[in-house]
FINU-966500 format. One record per residue (C-alpha): residue number from 1; residue in one letter; chain; x, y, z. Coordinates in Angstrom, 3 decimals, decimal comma, always signed. Example, Ala and Ser with C-alpha at 12.3 -4.5 7.8 and 13.67 -1.06 7.14 Angstrom:
<sekols>
+-----+------+-------+----------+----------+----------+
:  nr : rest : kette :       c1 :       c2 :       c3 :
+-----+------+-------+----------+----------+----------+
:   1 :    A :     A :  +12,300 :   -4,500 :   +7,800 :
:   2 :    S :     A :  +13,670 :   -1,060 :   +7,140 :
+-----+------+-------+----------+----------+----------+
</sekols>
This chain:
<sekols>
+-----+------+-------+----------+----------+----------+
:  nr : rest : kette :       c1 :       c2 :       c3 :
+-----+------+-------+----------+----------+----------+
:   1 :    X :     A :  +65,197 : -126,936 :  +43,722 :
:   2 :    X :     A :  +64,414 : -129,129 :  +41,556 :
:   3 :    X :     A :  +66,734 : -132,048 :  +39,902 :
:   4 :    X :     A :  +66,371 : -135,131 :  +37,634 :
:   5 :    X :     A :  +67,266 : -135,736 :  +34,334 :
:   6 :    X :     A :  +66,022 : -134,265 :  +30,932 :
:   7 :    X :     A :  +62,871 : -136,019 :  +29,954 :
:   8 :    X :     A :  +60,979 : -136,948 :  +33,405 :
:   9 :    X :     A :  +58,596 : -133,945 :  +32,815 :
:  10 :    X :     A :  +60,111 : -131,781 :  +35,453 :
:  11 :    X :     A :  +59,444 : -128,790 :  +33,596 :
:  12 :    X :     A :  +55,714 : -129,583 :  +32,599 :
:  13 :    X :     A :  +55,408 : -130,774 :  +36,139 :
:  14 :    X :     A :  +56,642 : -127,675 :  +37,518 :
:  15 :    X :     A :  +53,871 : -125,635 :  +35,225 :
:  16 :    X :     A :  +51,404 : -128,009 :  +36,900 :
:  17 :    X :     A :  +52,251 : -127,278 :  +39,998 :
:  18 :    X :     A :  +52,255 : -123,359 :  +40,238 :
:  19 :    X :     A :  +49,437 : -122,845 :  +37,097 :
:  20 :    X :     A :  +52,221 : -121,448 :  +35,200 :
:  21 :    X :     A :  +54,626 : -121,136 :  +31,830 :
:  22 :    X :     A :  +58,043 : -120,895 :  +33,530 :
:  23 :    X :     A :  +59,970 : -122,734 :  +31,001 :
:  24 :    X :     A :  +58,226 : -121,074 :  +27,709 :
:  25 :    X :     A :  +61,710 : -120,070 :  +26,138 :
:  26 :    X :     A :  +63,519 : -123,150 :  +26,858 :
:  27 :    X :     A :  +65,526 : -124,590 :  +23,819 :
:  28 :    X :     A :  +66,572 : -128,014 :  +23,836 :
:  29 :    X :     A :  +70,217 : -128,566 :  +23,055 :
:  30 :    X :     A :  +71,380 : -131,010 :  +20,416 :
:  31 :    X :     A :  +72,737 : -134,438 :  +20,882 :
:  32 :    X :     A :  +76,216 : -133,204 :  +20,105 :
:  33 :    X :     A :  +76,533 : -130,232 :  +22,809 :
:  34 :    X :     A :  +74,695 : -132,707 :  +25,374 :
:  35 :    X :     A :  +77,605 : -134,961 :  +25,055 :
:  36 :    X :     A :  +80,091 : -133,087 :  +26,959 :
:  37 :    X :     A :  +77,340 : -130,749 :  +28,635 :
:  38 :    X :     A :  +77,278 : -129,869 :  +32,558 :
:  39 :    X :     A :  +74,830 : -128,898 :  +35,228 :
:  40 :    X :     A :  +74,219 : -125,370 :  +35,706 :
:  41 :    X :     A :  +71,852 : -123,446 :  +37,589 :
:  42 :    X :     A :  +68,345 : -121,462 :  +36,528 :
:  43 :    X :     A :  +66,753 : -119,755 :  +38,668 :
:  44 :    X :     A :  +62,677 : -118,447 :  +37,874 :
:  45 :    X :     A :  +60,400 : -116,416 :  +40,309 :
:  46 :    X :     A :  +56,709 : -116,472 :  +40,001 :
:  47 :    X :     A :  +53,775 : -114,850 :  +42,280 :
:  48 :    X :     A :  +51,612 : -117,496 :  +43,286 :
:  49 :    X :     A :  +48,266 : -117,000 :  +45,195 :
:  50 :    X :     A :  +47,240 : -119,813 :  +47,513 :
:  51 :    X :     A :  +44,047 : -119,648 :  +49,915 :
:  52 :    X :     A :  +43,880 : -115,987 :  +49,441 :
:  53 :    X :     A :  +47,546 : -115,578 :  +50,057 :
:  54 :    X :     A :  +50,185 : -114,564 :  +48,099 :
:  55 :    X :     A :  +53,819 : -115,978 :  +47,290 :
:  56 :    X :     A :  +56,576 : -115,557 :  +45,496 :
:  57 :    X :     A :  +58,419 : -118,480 :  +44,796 :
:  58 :    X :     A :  +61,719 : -119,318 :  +43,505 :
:  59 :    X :     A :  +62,381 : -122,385 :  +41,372 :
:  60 :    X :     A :  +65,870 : -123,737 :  +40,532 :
:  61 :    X :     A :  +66,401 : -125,799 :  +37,950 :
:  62 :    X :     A :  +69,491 : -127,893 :  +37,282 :
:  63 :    X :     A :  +69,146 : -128,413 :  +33,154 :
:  64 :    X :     A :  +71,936 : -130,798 :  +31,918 :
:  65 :    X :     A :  +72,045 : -133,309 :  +35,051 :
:  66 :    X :     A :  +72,646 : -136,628 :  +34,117 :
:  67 :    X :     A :  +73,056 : -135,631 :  +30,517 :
:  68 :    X :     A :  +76,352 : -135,993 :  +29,563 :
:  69 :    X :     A :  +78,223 : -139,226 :  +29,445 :
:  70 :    X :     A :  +80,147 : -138,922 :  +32,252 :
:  71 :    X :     A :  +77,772 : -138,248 :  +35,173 :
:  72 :    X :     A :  +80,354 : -138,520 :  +38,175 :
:  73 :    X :     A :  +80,327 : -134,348 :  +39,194 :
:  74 :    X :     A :  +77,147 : -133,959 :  +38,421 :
:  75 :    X :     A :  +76,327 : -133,477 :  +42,021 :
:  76 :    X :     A :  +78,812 : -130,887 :  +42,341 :
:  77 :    X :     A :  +76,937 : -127,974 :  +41,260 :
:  78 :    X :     A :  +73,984 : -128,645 :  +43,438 :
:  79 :    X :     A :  +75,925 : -128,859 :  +46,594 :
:  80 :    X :     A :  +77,861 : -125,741 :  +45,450 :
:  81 :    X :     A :  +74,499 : -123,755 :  +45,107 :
:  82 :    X :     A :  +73,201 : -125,250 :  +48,217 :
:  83 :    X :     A :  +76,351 : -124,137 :  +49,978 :
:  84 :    X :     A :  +76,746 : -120,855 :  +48,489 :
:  85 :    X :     A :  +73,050 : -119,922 :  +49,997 :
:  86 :    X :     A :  +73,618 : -120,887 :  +53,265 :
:  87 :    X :     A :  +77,369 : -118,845 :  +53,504 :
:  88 :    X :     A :  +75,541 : -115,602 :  +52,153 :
:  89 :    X :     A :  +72,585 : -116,369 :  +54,709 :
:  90 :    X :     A :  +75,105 : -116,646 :  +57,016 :
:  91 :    X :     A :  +77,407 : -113,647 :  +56,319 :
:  92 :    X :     A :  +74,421 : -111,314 :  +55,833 :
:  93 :    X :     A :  +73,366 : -112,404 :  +59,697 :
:  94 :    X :     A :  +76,214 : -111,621 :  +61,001 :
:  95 :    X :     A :  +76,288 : -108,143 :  +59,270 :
:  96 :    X :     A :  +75,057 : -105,090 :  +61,014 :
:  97 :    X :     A :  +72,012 : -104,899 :  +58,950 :
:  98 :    X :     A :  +70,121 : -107,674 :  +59,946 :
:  99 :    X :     A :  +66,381 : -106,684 :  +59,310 :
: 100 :    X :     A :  +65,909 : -106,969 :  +55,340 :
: 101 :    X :     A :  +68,029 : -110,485 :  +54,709 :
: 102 :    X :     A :  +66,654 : -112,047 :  +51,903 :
: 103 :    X :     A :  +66,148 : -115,390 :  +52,407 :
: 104 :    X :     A :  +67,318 : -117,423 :  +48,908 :
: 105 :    X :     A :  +68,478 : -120,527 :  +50,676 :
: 106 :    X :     A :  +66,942 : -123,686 :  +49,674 :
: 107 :    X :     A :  +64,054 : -125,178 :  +51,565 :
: 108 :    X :     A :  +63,127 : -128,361 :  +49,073 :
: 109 :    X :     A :  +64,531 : -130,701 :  +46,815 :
: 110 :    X :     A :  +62,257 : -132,462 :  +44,371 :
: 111 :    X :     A :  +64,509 : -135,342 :  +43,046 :
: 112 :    X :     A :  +63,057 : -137,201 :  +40,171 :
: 113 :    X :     A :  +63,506 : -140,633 :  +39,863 :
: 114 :    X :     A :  +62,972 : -142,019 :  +36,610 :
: 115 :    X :     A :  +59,984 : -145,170 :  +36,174 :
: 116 :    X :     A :  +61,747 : -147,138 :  +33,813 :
: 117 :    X :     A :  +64,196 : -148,627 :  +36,214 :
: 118 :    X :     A :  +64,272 : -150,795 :  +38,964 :
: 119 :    X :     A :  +65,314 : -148,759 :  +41,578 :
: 120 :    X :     A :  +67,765 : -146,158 :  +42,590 :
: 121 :    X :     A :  +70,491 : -145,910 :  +40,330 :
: 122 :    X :     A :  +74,390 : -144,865 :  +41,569 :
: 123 :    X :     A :  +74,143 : -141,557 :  +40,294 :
: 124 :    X :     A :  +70,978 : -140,800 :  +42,596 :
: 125 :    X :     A :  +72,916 : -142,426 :  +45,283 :
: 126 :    X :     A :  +75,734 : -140,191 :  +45,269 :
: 127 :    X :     A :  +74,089 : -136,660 :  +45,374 :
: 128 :    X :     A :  +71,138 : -138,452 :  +47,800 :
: 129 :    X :     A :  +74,044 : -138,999 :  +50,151 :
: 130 :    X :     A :  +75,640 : -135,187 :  +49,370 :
: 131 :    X :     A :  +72,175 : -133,918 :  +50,103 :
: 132 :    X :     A :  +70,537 : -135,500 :  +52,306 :
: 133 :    X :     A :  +72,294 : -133,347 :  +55,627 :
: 134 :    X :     A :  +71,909 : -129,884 :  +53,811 :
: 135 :    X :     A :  +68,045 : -130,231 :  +52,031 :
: 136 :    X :     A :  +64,623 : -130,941 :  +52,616 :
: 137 :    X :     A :  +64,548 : -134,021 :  +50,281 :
: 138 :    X :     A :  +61,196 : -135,326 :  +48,501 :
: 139 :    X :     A :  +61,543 : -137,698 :  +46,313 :
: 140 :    X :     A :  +59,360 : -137,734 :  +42,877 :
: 141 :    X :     A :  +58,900 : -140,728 :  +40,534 :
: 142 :    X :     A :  +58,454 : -139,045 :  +37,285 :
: 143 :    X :     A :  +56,202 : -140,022 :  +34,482 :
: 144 :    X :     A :  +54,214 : -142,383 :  +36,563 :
: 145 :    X :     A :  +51,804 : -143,250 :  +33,909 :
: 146 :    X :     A :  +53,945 : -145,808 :  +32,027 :
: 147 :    X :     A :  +53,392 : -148,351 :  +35,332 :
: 148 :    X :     A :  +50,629 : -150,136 :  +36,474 :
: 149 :    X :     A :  +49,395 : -149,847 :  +40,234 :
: 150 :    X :     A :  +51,319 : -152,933 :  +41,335 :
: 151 :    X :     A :  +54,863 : -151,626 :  +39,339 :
: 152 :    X :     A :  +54,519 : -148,552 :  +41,406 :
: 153 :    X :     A :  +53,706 : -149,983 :  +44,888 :
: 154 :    X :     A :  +56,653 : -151,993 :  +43,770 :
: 155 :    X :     A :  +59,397 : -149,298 :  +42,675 :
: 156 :    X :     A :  +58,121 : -147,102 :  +45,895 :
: 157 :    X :     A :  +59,007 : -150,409 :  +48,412 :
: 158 :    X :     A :  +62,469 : -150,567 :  +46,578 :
: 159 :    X :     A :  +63,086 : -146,933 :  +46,661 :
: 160 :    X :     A :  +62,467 : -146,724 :  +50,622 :
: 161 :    X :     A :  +64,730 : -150,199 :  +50,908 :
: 162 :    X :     A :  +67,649 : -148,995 :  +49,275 :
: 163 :    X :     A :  +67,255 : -145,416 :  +50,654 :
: 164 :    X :     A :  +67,391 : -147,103 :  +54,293 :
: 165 :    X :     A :  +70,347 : -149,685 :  +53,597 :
: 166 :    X :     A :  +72,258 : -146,400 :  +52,350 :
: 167 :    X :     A :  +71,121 : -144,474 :  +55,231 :
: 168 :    X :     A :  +69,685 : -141,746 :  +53,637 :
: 169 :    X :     A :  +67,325 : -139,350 :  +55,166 :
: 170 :    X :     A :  +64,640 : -137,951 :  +53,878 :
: 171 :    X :     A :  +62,098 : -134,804 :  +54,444 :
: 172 :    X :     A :  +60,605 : -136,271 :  +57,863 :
: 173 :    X :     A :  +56,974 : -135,315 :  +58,263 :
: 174 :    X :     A :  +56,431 : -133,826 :  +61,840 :
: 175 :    X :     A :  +53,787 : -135,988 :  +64,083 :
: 176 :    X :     A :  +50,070 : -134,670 :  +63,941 :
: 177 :    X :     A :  +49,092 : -132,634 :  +66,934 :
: 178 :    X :     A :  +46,503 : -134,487 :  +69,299 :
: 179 :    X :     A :  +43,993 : -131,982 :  +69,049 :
: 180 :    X :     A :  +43,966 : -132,268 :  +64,909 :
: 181 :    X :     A :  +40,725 : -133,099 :  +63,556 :
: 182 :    X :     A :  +40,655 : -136,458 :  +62,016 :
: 183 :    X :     A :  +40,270 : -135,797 :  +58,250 :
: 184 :    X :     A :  +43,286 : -133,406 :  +58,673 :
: 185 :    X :     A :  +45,072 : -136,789 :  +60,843 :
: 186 :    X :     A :  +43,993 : -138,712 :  +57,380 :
: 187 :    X :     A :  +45,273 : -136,542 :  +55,282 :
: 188 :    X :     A :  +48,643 : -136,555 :  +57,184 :
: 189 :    X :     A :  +48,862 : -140,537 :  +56,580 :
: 190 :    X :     A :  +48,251 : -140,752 :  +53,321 :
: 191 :    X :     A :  +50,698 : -138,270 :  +52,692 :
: 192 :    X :     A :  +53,085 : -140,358 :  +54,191 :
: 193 :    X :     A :  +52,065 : -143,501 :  +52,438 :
: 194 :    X :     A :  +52,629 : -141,813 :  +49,279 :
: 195 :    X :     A :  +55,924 : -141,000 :  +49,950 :
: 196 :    X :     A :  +57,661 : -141,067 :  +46,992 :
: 197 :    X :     A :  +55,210 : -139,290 :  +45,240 :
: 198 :    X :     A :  +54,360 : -141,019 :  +42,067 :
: 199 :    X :     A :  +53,044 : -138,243 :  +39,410 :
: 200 :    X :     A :  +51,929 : -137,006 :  +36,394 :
: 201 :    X :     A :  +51,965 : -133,509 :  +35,034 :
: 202 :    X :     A :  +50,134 : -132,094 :  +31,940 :
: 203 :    X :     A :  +49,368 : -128,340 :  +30,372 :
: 204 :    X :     A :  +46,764 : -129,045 :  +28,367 :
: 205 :    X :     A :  +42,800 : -129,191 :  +29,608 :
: 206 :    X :     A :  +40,911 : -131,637 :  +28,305 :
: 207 :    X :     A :  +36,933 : -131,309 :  +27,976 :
: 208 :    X :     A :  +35,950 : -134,619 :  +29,516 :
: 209 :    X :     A :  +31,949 : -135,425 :  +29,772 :
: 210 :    X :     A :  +31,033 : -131,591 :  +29,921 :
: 211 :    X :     A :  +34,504 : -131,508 :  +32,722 :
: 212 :    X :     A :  +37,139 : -129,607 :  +32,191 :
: 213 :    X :     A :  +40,422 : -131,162 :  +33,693 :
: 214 :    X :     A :  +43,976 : -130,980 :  +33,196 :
: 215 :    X :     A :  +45,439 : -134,522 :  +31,926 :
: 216 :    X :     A :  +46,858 : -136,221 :  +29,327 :
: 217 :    X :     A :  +45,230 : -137,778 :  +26,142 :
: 218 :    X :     A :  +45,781 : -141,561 :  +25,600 :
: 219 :    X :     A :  +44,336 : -143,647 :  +22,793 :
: 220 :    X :     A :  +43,103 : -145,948 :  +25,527 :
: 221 :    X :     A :  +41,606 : -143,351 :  +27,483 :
: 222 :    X :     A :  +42,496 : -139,743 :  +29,598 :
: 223 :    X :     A :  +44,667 : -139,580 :  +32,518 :
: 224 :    X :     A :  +43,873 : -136,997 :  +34,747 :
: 225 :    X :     A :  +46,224 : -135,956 :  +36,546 :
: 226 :    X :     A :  +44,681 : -134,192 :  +39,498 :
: 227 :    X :     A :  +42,896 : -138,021 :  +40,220 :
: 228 :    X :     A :  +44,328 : -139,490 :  +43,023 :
: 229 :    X :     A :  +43,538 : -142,767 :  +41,389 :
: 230 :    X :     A :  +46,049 : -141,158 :  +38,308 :
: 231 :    X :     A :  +48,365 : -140,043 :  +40,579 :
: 232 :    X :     A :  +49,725 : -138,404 :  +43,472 :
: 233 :    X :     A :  +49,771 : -135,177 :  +42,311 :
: 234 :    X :     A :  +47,275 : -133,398 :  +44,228 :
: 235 :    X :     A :  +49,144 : -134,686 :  +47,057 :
: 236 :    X :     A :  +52,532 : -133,353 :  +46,350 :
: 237 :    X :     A :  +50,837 : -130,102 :  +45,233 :
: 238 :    X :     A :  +48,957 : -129,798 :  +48,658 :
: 239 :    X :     A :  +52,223 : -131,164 :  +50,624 :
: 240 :    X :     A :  +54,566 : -127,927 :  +48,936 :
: 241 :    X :     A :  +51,747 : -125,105 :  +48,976 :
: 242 :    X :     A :  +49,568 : -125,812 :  +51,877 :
: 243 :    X :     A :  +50,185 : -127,991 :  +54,812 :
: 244 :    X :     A :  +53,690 : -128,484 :  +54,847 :
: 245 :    X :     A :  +55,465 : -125,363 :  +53,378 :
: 246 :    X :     A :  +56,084 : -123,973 :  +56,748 :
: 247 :    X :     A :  +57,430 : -126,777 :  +58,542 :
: 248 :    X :     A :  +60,251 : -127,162 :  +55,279 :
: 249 :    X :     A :  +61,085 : -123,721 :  +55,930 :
: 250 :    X :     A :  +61,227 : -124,713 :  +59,804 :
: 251 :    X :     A :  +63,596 : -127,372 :  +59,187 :
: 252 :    X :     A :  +65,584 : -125,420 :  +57,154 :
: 253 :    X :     A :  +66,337 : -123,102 :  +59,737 :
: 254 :    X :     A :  +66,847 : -125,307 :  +62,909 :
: 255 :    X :     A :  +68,303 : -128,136 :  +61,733 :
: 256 :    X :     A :  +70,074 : -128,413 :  +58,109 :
: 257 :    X :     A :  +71,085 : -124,039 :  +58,456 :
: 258 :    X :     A :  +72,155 : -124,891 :  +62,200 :
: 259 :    X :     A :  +74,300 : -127,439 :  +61,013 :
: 260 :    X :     A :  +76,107 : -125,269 :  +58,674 :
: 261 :    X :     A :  +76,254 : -122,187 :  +61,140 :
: 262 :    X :     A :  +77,654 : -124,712 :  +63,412 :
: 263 :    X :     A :  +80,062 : -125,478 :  +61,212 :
: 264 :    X :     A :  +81,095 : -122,241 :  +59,936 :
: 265 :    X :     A :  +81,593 : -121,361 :  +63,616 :
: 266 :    X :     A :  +83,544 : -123,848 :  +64,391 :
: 267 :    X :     A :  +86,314 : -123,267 :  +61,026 :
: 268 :    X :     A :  +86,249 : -119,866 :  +62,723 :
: 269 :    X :     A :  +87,340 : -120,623 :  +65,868 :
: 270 :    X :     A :  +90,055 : -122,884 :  +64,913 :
: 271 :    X :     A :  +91,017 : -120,358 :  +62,674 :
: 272 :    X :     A :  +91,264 : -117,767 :  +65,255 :
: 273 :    X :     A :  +93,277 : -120,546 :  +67,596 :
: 274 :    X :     A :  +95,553 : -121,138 :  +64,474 :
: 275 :    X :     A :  +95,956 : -117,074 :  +64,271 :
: 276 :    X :     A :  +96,655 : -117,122 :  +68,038 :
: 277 :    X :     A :  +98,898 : -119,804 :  +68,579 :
: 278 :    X :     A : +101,115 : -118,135 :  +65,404 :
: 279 :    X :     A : +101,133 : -114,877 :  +66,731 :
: 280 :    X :     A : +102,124 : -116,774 :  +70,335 :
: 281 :    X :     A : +105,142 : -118,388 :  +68,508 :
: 282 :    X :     A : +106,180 : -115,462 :  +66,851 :
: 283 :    X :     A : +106,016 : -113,397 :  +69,931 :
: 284 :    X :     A : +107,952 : -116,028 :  +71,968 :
: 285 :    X :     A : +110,496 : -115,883 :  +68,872 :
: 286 :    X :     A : +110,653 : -112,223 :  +69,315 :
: 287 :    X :     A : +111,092 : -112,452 :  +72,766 :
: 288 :    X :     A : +114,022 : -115,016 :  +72,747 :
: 289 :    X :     A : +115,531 : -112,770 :  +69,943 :
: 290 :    X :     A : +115,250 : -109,392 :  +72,255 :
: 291 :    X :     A : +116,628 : -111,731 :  +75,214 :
: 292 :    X :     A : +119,570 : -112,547 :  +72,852 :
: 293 :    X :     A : +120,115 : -109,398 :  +71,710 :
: 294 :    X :     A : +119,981 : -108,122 :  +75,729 :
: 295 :    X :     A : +122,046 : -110,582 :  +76,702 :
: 296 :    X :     A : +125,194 : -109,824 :  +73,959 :
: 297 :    X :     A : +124,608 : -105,976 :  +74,605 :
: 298 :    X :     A : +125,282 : -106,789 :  +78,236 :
: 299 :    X :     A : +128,828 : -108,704 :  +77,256 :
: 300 :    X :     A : +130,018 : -105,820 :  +75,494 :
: 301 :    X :     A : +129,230 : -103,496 :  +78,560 :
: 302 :    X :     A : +131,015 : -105,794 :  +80,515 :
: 303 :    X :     A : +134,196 : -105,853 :  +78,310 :
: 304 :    X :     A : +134,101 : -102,252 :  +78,437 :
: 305 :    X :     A : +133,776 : -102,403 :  +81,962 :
: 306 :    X :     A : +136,984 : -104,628 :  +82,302 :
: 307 :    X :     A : +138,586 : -102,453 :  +79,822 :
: 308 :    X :     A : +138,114 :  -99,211 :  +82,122 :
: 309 :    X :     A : +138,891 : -101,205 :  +85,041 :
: 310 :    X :     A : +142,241 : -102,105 :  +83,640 :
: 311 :    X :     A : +142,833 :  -98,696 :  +82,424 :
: 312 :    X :     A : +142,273 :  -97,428 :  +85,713 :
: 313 :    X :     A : +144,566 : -100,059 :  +87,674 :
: 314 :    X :     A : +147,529 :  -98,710 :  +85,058 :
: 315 :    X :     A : +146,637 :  -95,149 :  +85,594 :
: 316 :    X :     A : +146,826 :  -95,716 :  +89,414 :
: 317 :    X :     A : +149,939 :  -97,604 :  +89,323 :
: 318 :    X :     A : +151,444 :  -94,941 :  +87,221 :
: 319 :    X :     A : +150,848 :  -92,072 :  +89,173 :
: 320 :    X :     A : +152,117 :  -93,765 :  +92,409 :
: 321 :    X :     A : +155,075 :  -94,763 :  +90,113 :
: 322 :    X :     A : +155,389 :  -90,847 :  +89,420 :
: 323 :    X :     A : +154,816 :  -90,274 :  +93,427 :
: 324 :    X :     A : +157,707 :  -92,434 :  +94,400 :
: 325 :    X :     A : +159,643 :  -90,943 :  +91,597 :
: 326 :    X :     A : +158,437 :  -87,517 :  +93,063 :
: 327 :    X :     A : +159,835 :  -87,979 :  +96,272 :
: 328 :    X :     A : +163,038 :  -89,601 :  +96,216 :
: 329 :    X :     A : +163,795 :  -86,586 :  +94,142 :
: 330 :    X :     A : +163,253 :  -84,399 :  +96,973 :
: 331 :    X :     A : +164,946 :  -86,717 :  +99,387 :
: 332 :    X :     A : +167,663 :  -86,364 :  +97,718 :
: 333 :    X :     A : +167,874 :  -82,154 :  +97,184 :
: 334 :    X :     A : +167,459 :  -82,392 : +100,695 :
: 335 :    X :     A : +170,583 :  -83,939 : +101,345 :
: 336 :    X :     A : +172,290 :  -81,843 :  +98,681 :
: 337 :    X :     A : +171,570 :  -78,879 : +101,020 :
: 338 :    X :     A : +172,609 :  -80,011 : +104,382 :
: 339 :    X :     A : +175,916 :  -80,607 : +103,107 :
+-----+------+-------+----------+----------+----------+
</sekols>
């Protein structure tokens, strides 16, 4: 991903980078739509052959951030995107299917910073701190030509200084192995030293003293732009395509992915608790409401019962009423007869 501002060279950077033309149809929007204009998402794939080895790579680009006057959501989107990879990562693992998932999630942020300032600005600090838990971030100074040595050994010490008294964390380079060979050890630290990486892109090769090289054309002289003297380009390029390309898609997975898997877990299971303890309640309501219902069906029986009890009593007295009645009748034929 990468994310900065119009006019830090992302795009020709980008076409450095890879040895491509990924931005060839690009128009750039008047003043008047940029005013109210919003981040949005653009996503390129290119084939790119490294060491004998080929890649495809995915490049999103975030045209419009920091464009329009009001720059507070402009984070928004990025997050979103960020967010939306990891949760169909994450559904697609837990699918039944689980051999072919394609794998669109995010491994790197390039964040340009812009060289005219002094440092970070607010804007960077707010989607810095939004990002800094879910991406691999690498910081880029864009358009490093415009400062001297000393303004950019200056600008890196204030990124790092601000970056640490916000506590943001950045991409962390994994330790060399012991066994390493020393020029691979070197390369390691100056990687590291260069961190942010302070760069200059160009398209256009330039036929200097019978060498052709890519750079840009100064009336004071060329700037070449694969120099490490220039800038840190070569660095960056080697950090992204050779020796550290696995290790961001490493980190990716175990840590930043982990932490939204964990996450996602968790949501579920209180979820599920939430759907329990409902269900629970509702049960126990049912239950109380059955007991109820049990316990007025039972009253009723035992009127009824009373009732036919009563009844009964009557009947009985009324038949022994009829006995007695019976036999004082016959009593008194009886005595009718003897006379």
């Amino acid at each position: 991903m990468v994310v900065g501002e119009s006019g830090l060279g992302k795009s020709t950077l980008i076409n450095s980078l890879f040895l491509g033309d990924m931005y060839k149809n690009r128009v750039i929007p008047p003043v008047e739509e940029r005013i109210e204009k919003t981040t949005r998402i653009e996503k390129k794939t290119m084939d790119i052959e490294e060491r004998g080895v080929r890649l495809r790579l995915t490049v999103v680009d975030t045209p419009g951030f920091g464009d329009s006057v009001n720059c507070e959501d402009s984070w928004r989107v990025c997050t979103a995107y960020i967010d939306e990879q990891f949760r169909q990562y994450f559904t697609d693992e837990s699918g039944l299917n689980r051999r072919n998932i394609q794998d669109n999630r995010v491994h790197c942020c390039l964040y340009f910073v812009p060289p005219w300032g002094h440092s970070l600005r607010q804007m960077d600090l707010d989607l810095l701190r939004r990002l800094h838990r879910k991406v691999n971030i690498v910081l880029v100074i864009g358009k490093a030509d415009c400062l001297t040595k000393t303004e950019v050994r200056n600008l890196k010490e204030r990124i790092l200084r601000d970056l640490e008294d916000n506590h943001i964390q950045l991409y962390q380079f994994p330790e060399c192995d012991s066994d390493e060979d020393e020029d691979f050890k070197q390369q390691d630290r100056e990687l590291k030293a260069s961190i942010p990486f302070a760069v200059v892109g160009s398209n256009v090769i330039l036929d200097i003293a019978g060498k052709k090289v890519r750079g840009r054309q100064y009336p004071w002289g060329v700037v070449n732009v694969e120099d490490p003297e220039h800038s840190d380009f070569i660095k960056l390029r080697t950090f992204l395509i050779s020796t550290h390309m696995q290790d961001l898609k490493d980190t990716t997975q175990d840590v930043h992915y982990e932490n939204f898997r964990a996450q996602c877990i968790s949501q579920i299971s209180q979820h599920a608790l939430r759907e329990r303890g409902k269900l629970k309640r509702d049960s126990i309501s049912s239950t109380n409401g059955f007991e109820a219902a049990i316990t007025e069906t039972d009253r009723l029986l035992l009127q009824k019962d009373e009732e036919i009890r009563r009844m009964q009593d009557m009947l009985t007295q009324m038949q022994e009423k009829l006995k007695q009645t019976h036999l004082m009748e016959m009593k008194k034929n009886d005595s009718v007869i003897d006379v």
